[in-house]
C-alpha positions in Angstrom: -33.7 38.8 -30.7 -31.1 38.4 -28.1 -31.2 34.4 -25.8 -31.6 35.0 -22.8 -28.8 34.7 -20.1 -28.2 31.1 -19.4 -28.4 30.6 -15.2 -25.7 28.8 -13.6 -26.4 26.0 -12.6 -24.6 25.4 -8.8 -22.2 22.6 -8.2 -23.0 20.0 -5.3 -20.0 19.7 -3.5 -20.3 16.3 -1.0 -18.6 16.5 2.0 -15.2 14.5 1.7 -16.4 11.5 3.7 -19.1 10.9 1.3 -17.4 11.4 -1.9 -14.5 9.2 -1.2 -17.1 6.6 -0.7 -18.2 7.1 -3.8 -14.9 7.2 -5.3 -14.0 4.6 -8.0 -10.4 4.1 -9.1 -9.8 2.9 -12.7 -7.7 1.1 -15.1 -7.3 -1.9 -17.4 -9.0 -4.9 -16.2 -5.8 -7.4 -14.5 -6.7 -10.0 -17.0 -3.6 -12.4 -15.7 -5.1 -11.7 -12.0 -8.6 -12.5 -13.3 -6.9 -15.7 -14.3 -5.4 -16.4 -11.3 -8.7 -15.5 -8.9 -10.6 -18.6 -11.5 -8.0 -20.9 -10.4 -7.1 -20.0 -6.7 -10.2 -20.9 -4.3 -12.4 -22.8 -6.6 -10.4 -25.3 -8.3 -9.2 -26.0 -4.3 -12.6 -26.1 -2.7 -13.4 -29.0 -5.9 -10.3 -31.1 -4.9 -10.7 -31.1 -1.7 -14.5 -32.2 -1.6 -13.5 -34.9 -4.6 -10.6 -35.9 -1.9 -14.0 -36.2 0.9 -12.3 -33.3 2.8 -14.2 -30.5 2.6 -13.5 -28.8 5.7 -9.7 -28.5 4.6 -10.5 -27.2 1.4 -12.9 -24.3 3.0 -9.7 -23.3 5.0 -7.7 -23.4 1.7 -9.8 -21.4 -0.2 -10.2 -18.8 2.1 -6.5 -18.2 2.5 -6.5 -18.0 -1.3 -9.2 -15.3 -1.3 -7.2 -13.2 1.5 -4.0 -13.2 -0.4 -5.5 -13.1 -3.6 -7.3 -9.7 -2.4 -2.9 -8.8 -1.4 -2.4 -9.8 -5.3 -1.7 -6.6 -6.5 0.1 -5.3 -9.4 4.1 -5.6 -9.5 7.1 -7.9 -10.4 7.0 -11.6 -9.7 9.3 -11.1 -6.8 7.8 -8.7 -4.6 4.7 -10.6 -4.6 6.3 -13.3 -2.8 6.8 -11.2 0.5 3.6 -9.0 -0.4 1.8 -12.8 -0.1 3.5 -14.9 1.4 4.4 -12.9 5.2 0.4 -12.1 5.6 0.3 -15.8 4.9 2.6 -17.0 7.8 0.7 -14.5 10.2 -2.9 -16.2 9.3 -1.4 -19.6 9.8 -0.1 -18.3 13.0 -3.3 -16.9 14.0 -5.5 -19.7 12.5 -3.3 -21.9 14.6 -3.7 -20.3 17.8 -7.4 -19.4 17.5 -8.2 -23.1 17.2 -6.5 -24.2 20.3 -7.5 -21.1 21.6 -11.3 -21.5 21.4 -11.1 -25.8 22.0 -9.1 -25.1 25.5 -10.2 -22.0 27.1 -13.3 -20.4 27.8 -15.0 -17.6 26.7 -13.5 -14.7 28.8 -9.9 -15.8 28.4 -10.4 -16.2 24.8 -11.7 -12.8 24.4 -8.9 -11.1 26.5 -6.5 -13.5 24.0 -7.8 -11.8 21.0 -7.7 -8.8 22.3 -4.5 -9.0 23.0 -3.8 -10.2 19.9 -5.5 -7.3 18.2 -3.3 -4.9 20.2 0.0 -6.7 19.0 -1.4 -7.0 15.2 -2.3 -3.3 15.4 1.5 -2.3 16.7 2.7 -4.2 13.9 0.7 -2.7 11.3 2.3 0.9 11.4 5.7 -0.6 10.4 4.2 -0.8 6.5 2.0 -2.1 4.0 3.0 -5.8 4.3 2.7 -5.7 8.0 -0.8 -4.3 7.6 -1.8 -7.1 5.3 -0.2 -9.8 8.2 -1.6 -8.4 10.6 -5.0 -8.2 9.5 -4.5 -12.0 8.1 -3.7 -12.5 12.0 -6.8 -11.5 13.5 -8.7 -12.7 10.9 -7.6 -16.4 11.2 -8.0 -16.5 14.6 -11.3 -15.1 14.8 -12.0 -18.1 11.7 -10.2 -20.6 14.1 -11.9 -19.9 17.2 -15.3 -19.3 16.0 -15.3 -22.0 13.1 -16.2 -25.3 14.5 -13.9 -28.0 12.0 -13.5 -31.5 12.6 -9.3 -31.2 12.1 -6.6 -29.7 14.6 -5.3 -26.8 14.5 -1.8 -27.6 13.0 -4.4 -29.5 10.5 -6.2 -26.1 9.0 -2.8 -23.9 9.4 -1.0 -26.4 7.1 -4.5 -26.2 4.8 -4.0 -22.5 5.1 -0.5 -22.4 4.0 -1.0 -24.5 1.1 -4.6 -22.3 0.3 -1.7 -19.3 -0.4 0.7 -21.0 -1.6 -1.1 -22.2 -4.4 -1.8 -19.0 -5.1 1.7 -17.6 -4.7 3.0 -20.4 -7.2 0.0 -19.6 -9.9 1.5 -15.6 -9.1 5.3 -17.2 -10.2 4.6 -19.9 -12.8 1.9 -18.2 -15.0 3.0 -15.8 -17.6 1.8 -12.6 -17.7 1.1 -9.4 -20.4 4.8 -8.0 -19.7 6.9 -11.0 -19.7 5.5 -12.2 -22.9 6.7 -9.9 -24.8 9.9 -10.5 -23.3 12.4 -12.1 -20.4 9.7 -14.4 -18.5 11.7 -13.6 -15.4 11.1 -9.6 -15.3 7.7 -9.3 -15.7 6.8 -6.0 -13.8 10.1 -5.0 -13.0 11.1 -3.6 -16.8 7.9 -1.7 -17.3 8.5 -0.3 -13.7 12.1 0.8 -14.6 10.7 2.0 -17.9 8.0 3.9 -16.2 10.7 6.0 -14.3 12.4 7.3 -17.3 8.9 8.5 -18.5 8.2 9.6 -15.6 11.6 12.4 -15.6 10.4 13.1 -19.0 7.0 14.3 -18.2 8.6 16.2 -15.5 11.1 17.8 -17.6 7.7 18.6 -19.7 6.2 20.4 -17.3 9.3 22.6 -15.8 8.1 26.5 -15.3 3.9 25.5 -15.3 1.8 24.7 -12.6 1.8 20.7 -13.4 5.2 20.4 -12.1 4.7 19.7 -8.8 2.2 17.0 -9.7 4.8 15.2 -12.2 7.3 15.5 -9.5 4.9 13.4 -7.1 4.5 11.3 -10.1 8.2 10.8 -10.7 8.1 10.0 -6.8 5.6 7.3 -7.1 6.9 5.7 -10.1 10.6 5.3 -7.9 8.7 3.9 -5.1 7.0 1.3 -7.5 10.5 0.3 -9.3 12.4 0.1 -5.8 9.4 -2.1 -4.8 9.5 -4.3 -8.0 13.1 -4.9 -8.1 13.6 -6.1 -4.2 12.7 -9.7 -3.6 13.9 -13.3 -3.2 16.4 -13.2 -6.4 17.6 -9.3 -6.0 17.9 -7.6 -2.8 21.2 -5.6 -2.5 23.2 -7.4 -4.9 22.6 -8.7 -8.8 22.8 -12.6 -10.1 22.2 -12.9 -13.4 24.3 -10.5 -16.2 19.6 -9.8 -16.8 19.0 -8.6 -13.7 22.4 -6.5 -13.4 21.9 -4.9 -16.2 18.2 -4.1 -15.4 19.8 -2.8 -12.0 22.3 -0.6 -14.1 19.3 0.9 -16.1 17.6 1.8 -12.6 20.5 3.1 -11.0 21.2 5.7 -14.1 17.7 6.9 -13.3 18.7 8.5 -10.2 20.8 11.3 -11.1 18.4 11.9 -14.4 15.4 12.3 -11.5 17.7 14.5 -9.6 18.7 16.7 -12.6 14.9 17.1 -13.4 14.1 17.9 -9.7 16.6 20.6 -9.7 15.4 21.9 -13.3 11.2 21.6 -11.7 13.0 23.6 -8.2 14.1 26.5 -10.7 11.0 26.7 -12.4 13.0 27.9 -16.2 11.0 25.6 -18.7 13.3 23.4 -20.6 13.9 22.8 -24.6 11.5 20.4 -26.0 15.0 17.9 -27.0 15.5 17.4 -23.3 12.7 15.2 -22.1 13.9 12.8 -25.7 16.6 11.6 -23.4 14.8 10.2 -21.0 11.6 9.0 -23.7 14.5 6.9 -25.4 15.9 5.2 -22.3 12.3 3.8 -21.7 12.1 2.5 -25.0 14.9 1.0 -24.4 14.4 -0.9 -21.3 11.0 -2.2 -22.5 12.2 -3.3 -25.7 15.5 -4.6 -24.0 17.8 -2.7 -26.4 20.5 -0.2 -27.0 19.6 3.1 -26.5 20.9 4.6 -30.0 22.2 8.2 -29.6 20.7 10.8 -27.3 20.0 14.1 -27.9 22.1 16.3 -25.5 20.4 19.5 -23.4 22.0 22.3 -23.4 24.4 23.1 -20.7 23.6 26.7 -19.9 22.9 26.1 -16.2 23.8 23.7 -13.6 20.9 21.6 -13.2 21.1 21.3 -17.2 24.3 20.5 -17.1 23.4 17.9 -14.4 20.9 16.5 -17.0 23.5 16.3 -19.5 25.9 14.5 -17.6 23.3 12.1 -16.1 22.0 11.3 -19.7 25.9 10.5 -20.5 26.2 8.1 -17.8 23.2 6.4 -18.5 24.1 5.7 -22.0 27.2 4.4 -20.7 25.4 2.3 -18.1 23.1 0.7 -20.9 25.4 0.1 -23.1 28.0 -1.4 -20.4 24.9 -3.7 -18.4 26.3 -3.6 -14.8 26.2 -0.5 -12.1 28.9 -0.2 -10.0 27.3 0.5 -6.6 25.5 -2.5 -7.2 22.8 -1.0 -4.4 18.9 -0.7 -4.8 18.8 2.7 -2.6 16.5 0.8 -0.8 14.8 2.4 2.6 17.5 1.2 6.0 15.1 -0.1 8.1 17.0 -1.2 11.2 15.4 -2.8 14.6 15.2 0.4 16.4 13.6 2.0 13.1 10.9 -0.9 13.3 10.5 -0.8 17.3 9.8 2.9 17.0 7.1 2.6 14.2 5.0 -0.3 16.7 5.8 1.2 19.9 5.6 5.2 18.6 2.5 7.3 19.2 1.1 5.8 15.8 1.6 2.2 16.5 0.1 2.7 20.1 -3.2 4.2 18.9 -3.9 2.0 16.1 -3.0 -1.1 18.1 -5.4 0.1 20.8 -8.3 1.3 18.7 -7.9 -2.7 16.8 -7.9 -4.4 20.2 -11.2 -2.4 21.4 -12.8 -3.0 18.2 -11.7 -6.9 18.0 -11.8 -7.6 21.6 -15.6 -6.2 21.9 -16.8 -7.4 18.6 -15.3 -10.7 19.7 -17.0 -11.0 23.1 -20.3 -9.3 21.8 -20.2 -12.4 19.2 -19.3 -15.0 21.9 -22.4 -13.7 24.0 -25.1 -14.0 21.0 -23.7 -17.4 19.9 -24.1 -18.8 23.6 -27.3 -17.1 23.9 -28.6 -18.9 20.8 -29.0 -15.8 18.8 -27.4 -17.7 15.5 -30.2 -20.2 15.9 -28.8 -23.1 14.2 -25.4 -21.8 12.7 -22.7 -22.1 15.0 -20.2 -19.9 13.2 -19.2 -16.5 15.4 -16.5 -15.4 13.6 -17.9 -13.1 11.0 -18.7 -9.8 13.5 -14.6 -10.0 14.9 -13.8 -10.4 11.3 -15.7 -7.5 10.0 -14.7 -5.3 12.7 -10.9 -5.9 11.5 -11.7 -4.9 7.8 -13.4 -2.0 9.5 -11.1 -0.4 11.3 -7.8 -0.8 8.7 -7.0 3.3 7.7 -5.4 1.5 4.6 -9.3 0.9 2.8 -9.7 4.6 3.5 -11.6 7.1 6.1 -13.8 5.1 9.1 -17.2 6.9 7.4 -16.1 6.0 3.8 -15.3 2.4 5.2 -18.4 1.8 7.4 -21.0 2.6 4.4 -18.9 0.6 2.0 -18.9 -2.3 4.2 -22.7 -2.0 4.8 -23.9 -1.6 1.0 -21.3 -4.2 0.3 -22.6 -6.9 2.8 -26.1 -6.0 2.3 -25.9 -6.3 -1.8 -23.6 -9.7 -1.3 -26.0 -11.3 0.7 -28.9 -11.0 -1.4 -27.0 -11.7 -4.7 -26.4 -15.0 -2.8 -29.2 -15.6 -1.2 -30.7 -15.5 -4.6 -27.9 -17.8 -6.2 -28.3 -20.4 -3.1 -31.8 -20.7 -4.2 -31.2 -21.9 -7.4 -27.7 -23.3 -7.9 -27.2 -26.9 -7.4 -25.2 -28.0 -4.4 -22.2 -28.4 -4.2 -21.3 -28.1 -8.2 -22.5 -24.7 -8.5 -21.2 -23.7 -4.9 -17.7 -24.1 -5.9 -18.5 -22.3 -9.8 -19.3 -19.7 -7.8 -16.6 -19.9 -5.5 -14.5 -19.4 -8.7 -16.2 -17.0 -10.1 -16.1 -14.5 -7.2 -12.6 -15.5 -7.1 -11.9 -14.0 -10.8 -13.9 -11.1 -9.7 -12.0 -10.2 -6.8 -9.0 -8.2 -8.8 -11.4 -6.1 -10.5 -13.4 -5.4 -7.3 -10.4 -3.7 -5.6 -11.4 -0.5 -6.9 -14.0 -0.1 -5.0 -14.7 -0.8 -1.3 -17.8 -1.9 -1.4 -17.7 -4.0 -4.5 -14.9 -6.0 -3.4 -17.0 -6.2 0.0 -19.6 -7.8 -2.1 -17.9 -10.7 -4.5 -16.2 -11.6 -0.6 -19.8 -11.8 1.0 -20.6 -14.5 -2.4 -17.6 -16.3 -1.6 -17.5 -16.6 1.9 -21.1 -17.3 2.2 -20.6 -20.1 -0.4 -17.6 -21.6 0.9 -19.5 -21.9 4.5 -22.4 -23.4 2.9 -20.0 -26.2 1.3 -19.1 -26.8 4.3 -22.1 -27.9 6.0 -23.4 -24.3 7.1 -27.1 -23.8 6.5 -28.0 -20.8 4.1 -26.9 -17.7 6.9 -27.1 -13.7 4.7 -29.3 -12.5 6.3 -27.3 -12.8 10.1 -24.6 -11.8 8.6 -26.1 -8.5 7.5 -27.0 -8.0 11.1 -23.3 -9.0 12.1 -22.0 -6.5 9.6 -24.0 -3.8 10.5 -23.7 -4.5 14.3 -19.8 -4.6 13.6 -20.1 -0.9 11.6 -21.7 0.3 14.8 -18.5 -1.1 16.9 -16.2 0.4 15.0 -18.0 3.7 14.6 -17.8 4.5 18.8 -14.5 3.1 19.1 -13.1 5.3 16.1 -14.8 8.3 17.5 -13.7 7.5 21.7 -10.8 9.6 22.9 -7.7 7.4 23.7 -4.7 8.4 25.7 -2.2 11.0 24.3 -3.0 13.1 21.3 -5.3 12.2 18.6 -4.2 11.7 14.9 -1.6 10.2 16.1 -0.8 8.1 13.0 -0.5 11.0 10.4 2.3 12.8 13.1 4.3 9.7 13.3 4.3 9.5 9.5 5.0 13.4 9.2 7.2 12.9 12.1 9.8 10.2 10.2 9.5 12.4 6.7 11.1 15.4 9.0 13.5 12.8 10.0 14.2 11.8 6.6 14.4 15.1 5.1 16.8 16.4 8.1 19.0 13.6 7.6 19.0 14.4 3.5 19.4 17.8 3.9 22.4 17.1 6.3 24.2 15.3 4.2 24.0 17.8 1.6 25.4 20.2 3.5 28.3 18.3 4.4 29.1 18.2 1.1 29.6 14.5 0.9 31.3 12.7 -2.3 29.4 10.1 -1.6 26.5 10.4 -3.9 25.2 6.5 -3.0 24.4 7.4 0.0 23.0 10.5 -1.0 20.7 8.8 -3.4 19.3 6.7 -1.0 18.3 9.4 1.5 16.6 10.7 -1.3 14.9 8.2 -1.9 14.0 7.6 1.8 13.0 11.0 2.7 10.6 11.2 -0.6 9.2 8.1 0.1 8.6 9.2 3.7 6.8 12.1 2.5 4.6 9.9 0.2 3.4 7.9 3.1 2.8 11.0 4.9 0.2 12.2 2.3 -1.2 9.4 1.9 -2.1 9.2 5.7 -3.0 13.2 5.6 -5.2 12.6 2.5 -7.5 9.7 4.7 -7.4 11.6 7.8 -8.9 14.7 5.7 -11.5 12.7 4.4 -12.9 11.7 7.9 -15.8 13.2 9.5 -15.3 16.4 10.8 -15.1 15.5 14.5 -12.4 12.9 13.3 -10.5 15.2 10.8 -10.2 18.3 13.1 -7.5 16.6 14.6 -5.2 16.7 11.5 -5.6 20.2 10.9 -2.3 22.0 9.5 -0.7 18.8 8.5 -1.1 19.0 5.1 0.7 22.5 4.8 3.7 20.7 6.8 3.9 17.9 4.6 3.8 21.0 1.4 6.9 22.5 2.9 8.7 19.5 3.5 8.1 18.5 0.0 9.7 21.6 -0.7 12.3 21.4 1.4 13.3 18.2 0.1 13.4 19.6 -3.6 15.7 22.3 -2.8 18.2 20.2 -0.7 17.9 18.7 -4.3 18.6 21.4 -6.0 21.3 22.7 -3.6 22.6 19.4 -4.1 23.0 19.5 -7.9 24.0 22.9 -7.5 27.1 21.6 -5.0 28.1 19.3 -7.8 28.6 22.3 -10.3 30.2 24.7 -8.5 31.4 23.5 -4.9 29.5 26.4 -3.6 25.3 27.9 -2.4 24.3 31.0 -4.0 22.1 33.3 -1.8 19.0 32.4 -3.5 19.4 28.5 -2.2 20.6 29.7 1.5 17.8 32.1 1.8 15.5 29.8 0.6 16.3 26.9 2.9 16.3 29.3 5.9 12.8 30.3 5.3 11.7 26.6 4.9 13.2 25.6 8.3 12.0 28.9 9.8 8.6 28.3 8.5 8.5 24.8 9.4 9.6 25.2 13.1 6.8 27.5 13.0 4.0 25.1 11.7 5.2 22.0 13.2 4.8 23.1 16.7 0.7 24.3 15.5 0.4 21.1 14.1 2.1 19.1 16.8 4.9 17.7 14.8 9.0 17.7 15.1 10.5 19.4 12.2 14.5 19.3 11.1 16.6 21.0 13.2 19.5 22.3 11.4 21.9 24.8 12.4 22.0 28.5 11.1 25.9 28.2 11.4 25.9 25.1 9.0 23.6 26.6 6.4 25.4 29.8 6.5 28.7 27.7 6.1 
C-alpha cells in the first residue's frame, strides 16, 4: 500500500517589525558581569541607608544600573571610556536638572530639556559611546528635575559619579574567565587578538563557496572588536610594557594575513586545507602566550597566495621578535571636523530633533499631570521623559520592535514587583532585590523587553527605599503614554529627507572606501597607512549595515524610506574587497590586470548609478586614474 503524500505545511513568515521583537540573541551567561551586577547597586543602596543617607545611595545605585547596562563584553581598558564618558554626561545632566527644576518654572524647564535633548541627540551620531552619554544625559536630568531629594545638586552628581565609579573599579579590580588563565592585565584583549587569527582562517575555509562573504564580515567584526579592545587608558597609539607590545606585534601581523585572505575570498579559487593552519596556530599562540612553533607554508602559485605566505613569515617573525615597528593601532582618525560633521550632518540633525520632540513633549506632558495631581501622592515625574529616551534610541533596534518591548517589559516588571513589594520586608528585602536585578541585568541584554523588566524591579525598588509609596501601576500608564509619544513623533515628517541616519552612515563608508581605493591607486609604499584606511572604510561599512538592517526592520511606512540602501552598501562591500585585492595584487607585480580594472569600473559605474536612486554620494574616482 503506498502512504499517502505528506501536505506541506506553509511557513509563517512575520513581518520584520515583529520578529525582531521577538528576536533573542544568545551566548554564555557573563558570569564575571553577573558578579559585578550583585555588587554594584545593592551593596551601595545598603551602605548608604546604614550611613542614614538613603537619598544619596538611590542616586548611586541608579548610576550603577545605567552603566552597568554599558558593561558590555571587552578588555579592561576600553570599558573605562565605554563607562566612564556616559558617566560624566549623567553627572552633568543630573547636575543641571536639579538646579534646573529648583530655579525655573515649568515652561523654561521644558524648553531646557528640550534643548538639551536636541544637543544629546546631535551628539549621539558621532558613535556608540556618545549614544550611551547622551542618553545618560537626558536621563539624569529628567531624574534631577523630576526627583524631589533633600541634597544639592553638586550633592547627587558627586553620588552619581561615585554610583559608576564603583562599578568601573569592580570592571578593573575583579578577575575575570580570560585573565585567569593568564596575564591579569589582558583580559579581553588576547582572546580578541586570538579571535582575529581564527577569524582569517575560517575565511581562508570558505574561499570559492557561498559562506565567504559571511566570514569576511566575520573577519570584519572580529577587527573591529580587537581595535576596540586594545585602545584605552594604558595603549592608545603607542606600547608600555614589552606585554602589551608584543600583544600589539601579534595584532599588527594580522593585518596583511586578513588582507591576503580578502584577496584569496575576492578571487573565489578555494585554497589547500594547510593554509588556514597558519593562521589556527597563531591563535593558539596568543591565547596560550607562546611561540608559534613552525608554520605550514601555502603554496605560492598566485599572488594573493603568495601574499599569504609572506604575511604568515612576518608574523612568525613578529611573534617571535615581541615588538611591531609601526607601533600604530590602525585606529579610525577622527578629527574635529570629522566629529562636527557626524552632529551637525543630515543624521545628527534628524536624530537630535526627533529626541528633543520626544523629550521635550514627554517632559511637559509629565510636568502638566504632576501639577494637575494626576500622580496623586507620588511626586516623582521623571519616569515618562525617561522612557521616551530609551524609546527613541535606533541603537535598541526598530521604533515598533522598541515600543512593544518597552510595553511588555514595563507591564511584566511592574507586576513582578508589585507582587514582591507585597511581601518583602522593607528595606532588607528592597535592597536584596535591588541586587538581584542588578546580577540580572547582563543576562537581560539580550532581549529588549527582559532587560526592560529586571530595570522596572530595580527602579521601582530603589524609589520605594527612598520614601516613594508603592507606584507600578502609574508607571505602566507612563510607559505606555511615553510608547504613544514616541510612536507620532517617529512617524511625523521632519525637514529634509527622511532616513537620514542610514545616508549619513552609507554616506562616510563611500568616503571611506574612495579614500582606500585612492590610495591604492597611487600605488603608495606606505602600507601603514594603507592598513588603516582599510580598516576605516570596513568599519564604516559595518556601521552602515547595521543602520540599514534597523531601518529595514521598521514598519513599512518608516522603512520605505531606506529602500535601495542595502544594495549600495553590497557594492561597496565589494568595492572595498577588490581595492583589496588590487592592492595585494600591486604588491606582486607593480601592475592591474584587465580583470581588476574592469571590475572596479563596473563597481563605480554601478554605484554612481544606485547612489543617486537611493540618495547617497558614491566615490568619485577618475576613469584616467583607473585606467593609469
Amino acid at each position: 500500500m503506498s502512504r499517502p503524500a505528506r501536505t506541506a505545511v506553509p511557513r509563517l513568515h512575520l513581518p520584520p517589525w515583529l520578529a525582531h521583537a521577538l528576536r533573542t540573541q544568545r551566548g554564555p551567561v557573563p558570569w564575571s558581569a553577573v558578579a559585578r551586577g550583585a555588587l554594584a547597586a545593592g551593596p551601595l543602596l545598603l551602605a548608604a541607608v546604614l550611613a542614614g543617607r538613603t537619598s544619596l545611595g538611590v542616586v548611586a545605585a541608579i548610576a550603577a544600573m545605567l552603566a552597568g547596562i554599558n558593561d558590555r563584553p571587552g578588555s579592561r581598558r576600553a570599558s573605562v571610556k565605554r563607562l566612564g564618558v556616559p558617566a560624566l554626561a549623567g553627572a552633568a545632566g543630573l547636575f543641571v536638572g536639579t538646579y534646573a527644576g529648583e530655579h525655573i518654572g515649568a515652561v523654561a524647564l521644558t524648553l531646557l530639556l528640550t534643548g538639551l535633548g536636541l544637543l544629546a541627540g546631535g551628539i549621539s551620531a558621532v558613535g556608540t559611546v556618545a549614544s550611551g552619554a547622551g542618553t545618560q544625559l537626558l536621563v539624569a536630568a529628567a531624574v534631577g528635575a523630576g526627583m524631589p531629594l533633600p541634597e544639592s545638586g553638586w550633592q547627587r552628581a558627586l553620588a552619581y559619579l561615585a554610583g559608576a565609579a564603583w562599578l568601573l573599579a569592580l570592571r578593573l579590580a575583579l578577575p575575570t574567565p580570560g585573565s585567569l588563565a593568564g596575564d591579569f592585565r589582558f583580559d579581553g584583549e588576547r582572546e580578541a587578538v586570538a579571535d582575529v587569527y581564527d577569524a582569517v582562517a575560517e575565511l581562508l575555509d570558505a574561499v570559492g563557496t557561498d559562506r565567504a562573504t559571511a566570514r569576511r564580515a566575520a573577519l570584519t567584526a572580529a577587527l573591529d572588536h580587537a581595535q576596540d579592545a586594545l585602545t584605552g587608558p594604558r595603549l592608545r597609539r603607542y606600547a608600555s610594557s614589552s606585554a602589551e607590545r608584543r600583544l600589539h606585534a601579534q595584532y599588527a601581523a594580522a593585518l596583511p594575513l586578513a588582507e591576503a585572505a580578502t584577496a584569496l575570498a575576492w578571487a573565489g579559487e578555494p585554497v589547500p586545507t594547510r593554509g588556514s593552519e597558519g593562521p589556527r596556530r597563531l591563535a593558539a599562540a596568543v591565547r596560550g602566550n607562546t611561540h608559534t612553533g613552525p608554520l605550514p607554508a601555502p603554496s605560492r602559485s598566485a599572488p594573493a597566495l603568495r601574499a599569504l605566505d609572506d604575511a604568515l613569515l612576518h608574523a612568525a617573525e613578529a611573534f617571535d621578535r615581541g615588538r611591531d615597528d609601526t607601533d600604530d593601532l590602525h585606529t579610525r582618525r577622527r578629527t574635529a571636523k570629522d566629529l562636527v560633521r557626524s552632529v551637525f550632518g543630515v543624521g545628527g540633525r534628524e536624530y537630535g530633533l526627533r529626541v528633543a520632540l520626544c523629550f521635550g513633549v514627554s517632559a511637559a506632558i509629565a510636568q502638566a499631570l504632576h501639577h494637575a495631581r494626576w500622580y496623586g501622592q507620588h511626586e516623582h515625574w521623571y519616569w515618562l521623559p525617561a522612557t521616551a529616551v530609551f524609546l527613541v534610541k535606533p541603537d535598541l533596534g526598530p521604533l515598533a520592535s522598541r515600543v512593544l518591548c518597552r510595553a511588555a517589559g514595563t507591564v511584566l516588571g511592574a507586576l513582578l514587583f508589585a507582587g514582591f513589594a507585597a511581601v518583602l520586608p522593607r528595606p532588607e528585602g528592597l535592597i536584596a532585590l535591588v541586587a538581584l536585578s542588578g546580577a540580572l541585568i547582563p543576562v537581560s541584554t539580550r532581549h529588549f523587553a527582559a532587560q526592560t523588566a529586571v530595570v522596572t524591579v530595580l527602579v521601582l525598588a530603589l524609589v520605594m527605599v527612598g520614601g516613594e509609596p508603592q507606584a507600578s501601576v502609574s508607571r505602566i500608564g507612563e510607559t505606555l503614554l511615553a510608547c504613544a509619544i514616541v510612536l507620532v513623533v517617529g512617524h511625523l515628517p521632519m525637514p529634509g529627507q527622511r532616513g537620514g541616519g542610514v545616508r549619513s552612515r552609507l554616506t562616510a563608508a563611500g568616503r571611506a572606501a574612495q579614500a582606500y581605493l585612492a590610495h591604492v591607486l597611487s600605488e603608495s609604499d606606505d602600507r601603514s597607512a594603507r592598513w588603516t584606511l582599510r580598516r576605516e572604510a570596513y568599519r564604516a561599512l559595518a556601521e552602515a549595515r547595521t543602520a540599514i538592517a534597523v531601518a529595514s526592520a521598521e514598519l513599512p511606512a518608516l522603512a520605505r524610506h531606506t529602500e535601495g540602501a542595502d544594495e549600495v552598501a553590497a557594492l561597496l562591500e565589494r568595492l572595498v574587497d577588490t581595492t583589496t585585492a588590487c592592492a595585494v595584487h600591486l604588491d606582486d607585480t607593480g601592475r592591474l590586470t584587465p580583470r581588476h580594472t574592469e571590475r572596479l569600473a563596473e563597481l563605480l559605474d554601478e554605484l554612481t548609478a544606485r547612489g543617486e536612486r537611493a540618495g547617497v554620494r558614491v566615490p568619485d574616482v577618475s576613469r584616467a586614474r583607473l585606467a593609469g
